[in-house]
N, C-alpha and C positions, 0 to 999 in steps of 0.2 A: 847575921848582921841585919840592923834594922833598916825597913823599905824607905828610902827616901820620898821623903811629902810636902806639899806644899805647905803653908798656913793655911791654918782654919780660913774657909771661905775661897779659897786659892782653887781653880782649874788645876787638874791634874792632865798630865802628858804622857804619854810611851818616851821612852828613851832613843826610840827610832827617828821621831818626828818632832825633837823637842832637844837643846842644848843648855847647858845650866846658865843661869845671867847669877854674873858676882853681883849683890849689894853691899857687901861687906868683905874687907880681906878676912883671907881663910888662913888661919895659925898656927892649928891644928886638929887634926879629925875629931877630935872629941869636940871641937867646936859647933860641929855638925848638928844641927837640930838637937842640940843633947836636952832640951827641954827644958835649961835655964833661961828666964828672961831676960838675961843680960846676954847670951847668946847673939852672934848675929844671924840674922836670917837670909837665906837664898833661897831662889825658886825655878823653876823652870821654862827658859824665855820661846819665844816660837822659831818656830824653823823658817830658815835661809824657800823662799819657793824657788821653788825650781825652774831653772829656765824653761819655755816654750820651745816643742822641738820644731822646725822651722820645713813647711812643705812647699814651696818655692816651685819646683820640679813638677807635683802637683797641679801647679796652678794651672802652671802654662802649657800642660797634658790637655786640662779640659780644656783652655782656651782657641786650643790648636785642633782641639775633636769640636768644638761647635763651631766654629768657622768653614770645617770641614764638611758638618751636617749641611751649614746655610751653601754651602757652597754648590752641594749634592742637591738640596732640596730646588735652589735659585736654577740652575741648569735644569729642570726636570719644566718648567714652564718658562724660561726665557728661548725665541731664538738663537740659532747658530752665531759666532761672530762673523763678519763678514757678509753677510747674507744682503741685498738690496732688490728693493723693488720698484722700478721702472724708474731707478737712479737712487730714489730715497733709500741711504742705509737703517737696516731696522734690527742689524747682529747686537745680540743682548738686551733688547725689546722682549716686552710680554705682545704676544698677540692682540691683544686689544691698544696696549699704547702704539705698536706699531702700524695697525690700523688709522690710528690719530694723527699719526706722524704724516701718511702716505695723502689723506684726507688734507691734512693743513698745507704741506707742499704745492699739492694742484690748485688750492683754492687763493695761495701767494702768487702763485706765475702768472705774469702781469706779458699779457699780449697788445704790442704797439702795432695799431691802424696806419698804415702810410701810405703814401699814392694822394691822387687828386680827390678833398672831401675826407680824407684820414686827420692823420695826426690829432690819434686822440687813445685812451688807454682804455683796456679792461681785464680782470682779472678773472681767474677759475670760477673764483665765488662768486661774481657779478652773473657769467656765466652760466650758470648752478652745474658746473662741472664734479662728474661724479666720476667713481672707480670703485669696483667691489672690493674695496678697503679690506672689509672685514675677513670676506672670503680667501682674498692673494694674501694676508697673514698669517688665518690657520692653515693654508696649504705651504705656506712657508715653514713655518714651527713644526707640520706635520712630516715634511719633506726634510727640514736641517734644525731638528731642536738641538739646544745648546749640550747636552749632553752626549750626543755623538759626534765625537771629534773628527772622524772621517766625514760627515756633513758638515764642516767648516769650510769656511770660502767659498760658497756656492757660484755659480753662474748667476745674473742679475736676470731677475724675473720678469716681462714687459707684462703693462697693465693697460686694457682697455677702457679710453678715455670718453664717456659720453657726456653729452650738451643737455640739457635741460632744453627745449625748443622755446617754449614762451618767454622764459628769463634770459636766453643767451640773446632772441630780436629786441626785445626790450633794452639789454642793456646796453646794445650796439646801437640802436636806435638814438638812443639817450647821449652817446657817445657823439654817434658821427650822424647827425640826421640830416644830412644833406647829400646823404648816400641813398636816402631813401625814398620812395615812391609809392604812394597808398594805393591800392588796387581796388578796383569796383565791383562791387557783387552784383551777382546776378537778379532782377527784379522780376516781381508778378504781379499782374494787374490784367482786371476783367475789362475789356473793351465791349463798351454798349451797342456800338454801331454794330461790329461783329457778332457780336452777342454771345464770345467766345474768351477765355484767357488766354493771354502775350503775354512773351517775356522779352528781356530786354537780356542781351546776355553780357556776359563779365568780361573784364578788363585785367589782366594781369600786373599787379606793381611789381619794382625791383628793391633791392636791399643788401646786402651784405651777405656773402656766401657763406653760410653757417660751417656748413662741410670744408670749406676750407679752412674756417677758424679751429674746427675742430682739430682735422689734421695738422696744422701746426701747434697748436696745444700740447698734441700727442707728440709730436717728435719732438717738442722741447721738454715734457717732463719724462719721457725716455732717456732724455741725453743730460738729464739732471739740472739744466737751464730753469732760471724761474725769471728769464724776461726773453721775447722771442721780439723779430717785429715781422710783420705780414702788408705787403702789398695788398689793399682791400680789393678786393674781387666781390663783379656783381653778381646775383641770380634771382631769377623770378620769384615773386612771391605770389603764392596760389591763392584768389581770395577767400573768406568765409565761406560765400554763397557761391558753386562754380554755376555754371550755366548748365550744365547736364541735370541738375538736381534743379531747378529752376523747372525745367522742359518735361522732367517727369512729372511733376508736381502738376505745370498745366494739363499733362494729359489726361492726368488721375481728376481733373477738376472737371476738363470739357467733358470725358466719359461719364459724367454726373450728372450735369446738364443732357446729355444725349438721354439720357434712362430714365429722368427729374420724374417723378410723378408715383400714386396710389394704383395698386397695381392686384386685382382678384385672378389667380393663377397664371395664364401668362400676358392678358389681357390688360393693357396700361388704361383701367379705366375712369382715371381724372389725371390727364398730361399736367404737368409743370411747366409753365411757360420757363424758359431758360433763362431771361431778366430776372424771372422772379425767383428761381432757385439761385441765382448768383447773389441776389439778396439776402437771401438767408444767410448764407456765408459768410464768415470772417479768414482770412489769413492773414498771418502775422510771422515774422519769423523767428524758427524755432533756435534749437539749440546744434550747435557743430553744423551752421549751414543749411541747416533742413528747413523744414517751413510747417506750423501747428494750423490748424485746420478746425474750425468748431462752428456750427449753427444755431441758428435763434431760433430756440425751443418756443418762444410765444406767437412770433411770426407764424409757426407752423401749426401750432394751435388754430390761428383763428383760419386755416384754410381746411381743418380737422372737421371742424363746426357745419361745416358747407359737405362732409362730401355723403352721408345719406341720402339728399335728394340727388342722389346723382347714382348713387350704388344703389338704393333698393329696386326692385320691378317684379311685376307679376309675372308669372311664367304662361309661357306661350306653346300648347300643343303643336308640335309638327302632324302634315299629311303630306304623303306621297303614293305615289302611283308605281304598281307593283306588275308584273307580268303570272299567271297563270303558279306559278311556284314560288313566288313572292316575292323575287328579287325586284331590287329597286329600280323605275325604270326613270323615276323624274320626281323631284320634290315639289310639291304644289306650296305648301306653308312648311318656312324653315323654323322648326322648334328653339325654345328659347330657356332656360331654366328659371327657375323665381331665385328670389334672393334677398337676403335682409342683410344689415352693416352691424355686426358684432358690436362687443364693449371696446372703444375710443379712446380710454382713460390713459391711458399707456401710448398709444399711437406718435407723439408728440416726440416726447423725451425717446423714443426707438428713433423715430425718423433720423431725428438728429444725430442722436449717434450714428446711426447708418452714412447720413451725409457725410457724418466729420472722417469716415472711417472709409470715404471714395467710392462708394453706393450709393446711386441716387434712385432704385426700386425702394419702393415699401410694399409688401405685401397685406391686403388688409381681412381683417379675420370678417368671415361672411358667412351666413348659414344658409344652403342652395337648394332649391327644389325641382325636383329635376319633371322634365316634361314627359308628356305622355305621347305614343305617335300613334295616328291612326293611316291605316293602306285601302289603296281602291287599286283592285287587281281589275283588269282593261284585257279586252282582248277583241277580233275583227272578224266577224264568221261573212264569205257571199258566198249566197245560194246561187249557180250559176241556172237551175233549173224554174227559181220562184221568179231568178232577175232582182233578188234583193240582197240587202247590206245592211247584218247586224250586228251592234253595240252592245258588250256587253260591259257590265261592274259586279265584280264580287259573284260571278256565275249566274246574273239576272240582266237579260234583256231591259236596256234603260231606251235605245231607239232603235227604229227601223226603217230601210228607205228603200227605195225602189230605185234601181241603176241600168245600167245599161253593159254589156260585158263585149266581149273578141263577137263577130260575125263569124260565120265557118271557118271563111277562107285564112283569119285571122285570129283564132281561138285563146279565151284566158286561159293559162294552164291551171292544172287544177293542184293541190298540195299544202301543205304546211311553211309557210314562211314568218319574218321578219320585218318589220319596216326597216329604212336601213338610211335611208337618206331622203330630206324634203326641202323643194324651191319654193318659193310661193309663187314664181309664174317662169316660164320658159317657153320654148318657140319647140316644135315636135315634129318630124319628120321632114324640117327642113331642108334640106342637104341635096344633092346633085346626084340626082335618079332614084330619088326616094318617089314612092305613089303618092305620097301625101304631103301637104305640108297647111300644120295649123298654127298661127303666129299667138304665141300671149295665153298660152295654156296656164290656167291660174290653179293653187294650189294642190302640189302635185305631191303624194306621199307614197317611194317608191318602197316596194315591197321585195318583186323579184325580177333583178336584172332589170329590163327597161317597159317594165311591165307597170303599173301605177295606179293607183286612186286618185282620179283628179277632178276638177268642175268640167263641165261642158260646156259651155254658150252658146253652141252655132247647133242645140237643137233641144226638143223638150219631149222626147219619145220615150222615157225613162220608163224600163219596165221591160224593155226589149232589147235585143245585141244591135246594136249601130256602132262601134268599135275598132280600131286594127289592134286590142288583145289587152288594152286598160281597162278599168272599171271608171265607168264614166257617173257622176255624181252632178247633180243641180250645185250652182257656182255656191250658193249659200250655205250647203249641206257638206260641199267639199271643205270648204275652209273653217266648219267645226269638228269636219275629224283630222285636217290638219292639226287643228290647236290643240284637240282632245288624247290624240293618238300619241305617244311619244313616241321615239327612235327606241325601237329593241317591244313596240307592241305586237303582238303574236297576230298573224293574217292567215285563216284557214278556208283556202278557196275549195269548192266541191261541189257535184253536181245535183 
């Protein structure tokens, strides 16, 4: 049988996907495309589509599984339900907005002033009222995230409420200023007469008990209240400046004045007068109460200028007088060093710092030359045999004199001594059953016991024993070996 076809130019079909469309009634099979033109024609029209099968069921699978996802994913960073903190509920809060939450709460709670000088408002914010918002969130979320259901309904977590100090007087101040009392700071001021710094000390104002505002703050956003009212309550206010800081400051200033001055080791050698170093000075006051401290660098300058004639000098040999082994026994000229005044250039700008900084030494840079000392060793020889007394320097006879020593009955003893003590005039053997008595015995330089070198007046025999056991000297002769002789000169009496 032949394939059924379109016309020429006609889409061909399957017979699956394609049903015949009549153009023409059919009469009989040989009608069929039999290939006459008078023939009618038919073809093959399109298929019926098919309906869409309908997934419904689907839909609302996945709608129901991503709800479920945000539901899973939203619990994994929301708080617990229920959860509050210190009244503000923050269950189903992210940590950060419930932070915002607990923050905008305290900064709403509006605290009423009442009492005498009250009636007046202020709020958290006015207050600069804080709370670690951020911190009692994440330990919230850490302790009941939304996700563990047994951390649901937590116990209400209390938060510590603090005051900002400057903004909470301020805006109390602002509020009720008739509760308040300005307090006086402590003053400093150099007084001329004294020549010393005074203070004048401080005055305590009063104002509005912060501490108690706070505490009520705190139990009202405890208790989840955001309007409280408070009976104002006074308390001191401490001022800037107290007086304790004041009193040190003077002390550190007089100590300044007490030490004022250019100073070569430990030698204050160009004093500061203490007007004039109060001069140099400036205080003013500092920050948090204190008090800044700075001196006039040029002031100080022109007193810089002046001080070489005053520092440099020539140096000056010491001599002393030495005993047979050289110890010291008396300084005749006290040694002195030389000295010149360093570079200056700097001196200026140190001082002042040093001033500003409660030192009033300046040491100054000096180049010393140091002395030389020369000794004259002294010693006292009597010849009790020649009746003479000699002087010696450096182991060489410089004078010699003729004396008079002990009588028999009264003999100088003989031996190595010491001077040891000298009067320049005294009364000798005055006393009650003494054999003698001579009034105004003039310089007497005792050697051993009551034994002595001394002048004689009442005779001019010198050269021979007339004595009760001194060495008796011409008045003139005694009193240059008093001068000459020092205490600890060596006396070697023999016969």
């Amino acid at each position: 049988m032949t394939d059924l076809a379109t016309k020429p130019g006609a889409e061909s079909a399957s017979a699956e996907d394609a049903t015949l469309e009549e153009t023409a009634p059919i009469t009989d099979a040989d009608d069929i495309d039999s290939g006459d033109p008078g023939s009618p024609t038919y073809a093959w029209a399109p298929a019926e589509p098919q309906p869409r099968k309908r997934r419904t069921g689907l839909w609302i699978g996945l709608a129901a599984g991503g709800a479920v996802v945000a539901l899973v994913a939203s619990s994994l960073v929301l708080i617990a339900p229920g959860t509050s903190i210190a009244g503000v509920s923050v269950g189903g809060l992210t940590p950060g907005a419930a932070a915002e939450a607990i923050q905008q709460r305290l900064a709403d709670t509006v605290i009423v002033l009442t009492g005498d000088g009250g009636d007046a408002e202020v709020t958290g914010a006015d207050l600069g009222a804080s709370v670690d918002a951020a911190g009692l969130s994440e330990a919230a979320f850490a302790a009941n995230p939304m996700w563990n259901l047994g951390a649901w309904f937590p116990a209400s977590v209390d938060a510590n409420v603090r005051l900002e100090a400057d903004a909470a007087n301020s805006a109390l101040r602002a509020a009720a200023p008739d509760l308040y009392t300005d307090p006086v700071d402590a003053t400093l001021a150099f007084d001329a007469a004294a020549a010393t710094y005074v203070t004048t000390p401080a005055v305590d104002g009063a104002g509005v008990d912060i501490d108690a505002v706070r505490e009520a703050l705190q139990t009202a956003f405890a208790a989840g209240e955001t309007r409280v009212e408070l009976d104002a309550t006074l308390a001191a206010v401490t001022p800037g400046t107290p007086t304790f800081v004041a009193e040190s400051t003077a002390a550190t200033l007089n100590s300044v004045l007490d030490d004022a001055g250019f100073y070569v080791g430990a030698e204050r050698t160009v004093p500061i007068d203490r007007a004039v170093a109060a001069s140099w000075l400036t205080v003013t006051p500092g920050e948090r109460g204190t008090f800044d401290i700075s001196a006039d660098e040029a002031a100080i300058e022109e007193v810089v200028g002046t001080l070489a004639a005053a520092v440099d000098r020539e140096k000056v040999d010491a001599s002393v007088i030495t005993d047979s082994d050289g110890a010291v026994l008396r300084e005749i000229t006290a040694g002195v060093n030389g000295r010149t005044l360093g570079d200056t250039s700097d001196v200026a700008g140190e001082f002042a710092a040093a001033l500003a900084g409660g030192d009033g030494s300046y040491e100054l840079p000096v180049t010393e030359t140091e002395f030389a000392t020369s000794a004259v060793a002294r010693r006292i020889e009597v010849d009790l045999g020649a009746q003479r007394a000699y002087l010696f320097e450096n182991g060489k006879v410089i004078q010699s004199y003729a004396v008079s020593s002990g009588l028999p009955g009264t003999p100088t003893f003989t031996g190595s001594y010491r001077m040891f003590a000298k009067v320049p005039m005294q009364d000798m053997g005055c006393f009650e059953g003494a054999p003698y008595c001579t009034e105004n015995v003039p310089w007497v330089s005792y050697y051993n016991g009551d034994q002595a070198l001394h002048g004689a007046y009442w005779h001019n025999n010198f050269g021979n024993q007339m004595s009760h056991g001194c060495v008796n000297l011409p008045v003139d002769i005694a009193k240059f070996v008093y001068d000459w002789a020092p205490i600890g000169t060596e006396v070697w009496v023999h016969a």
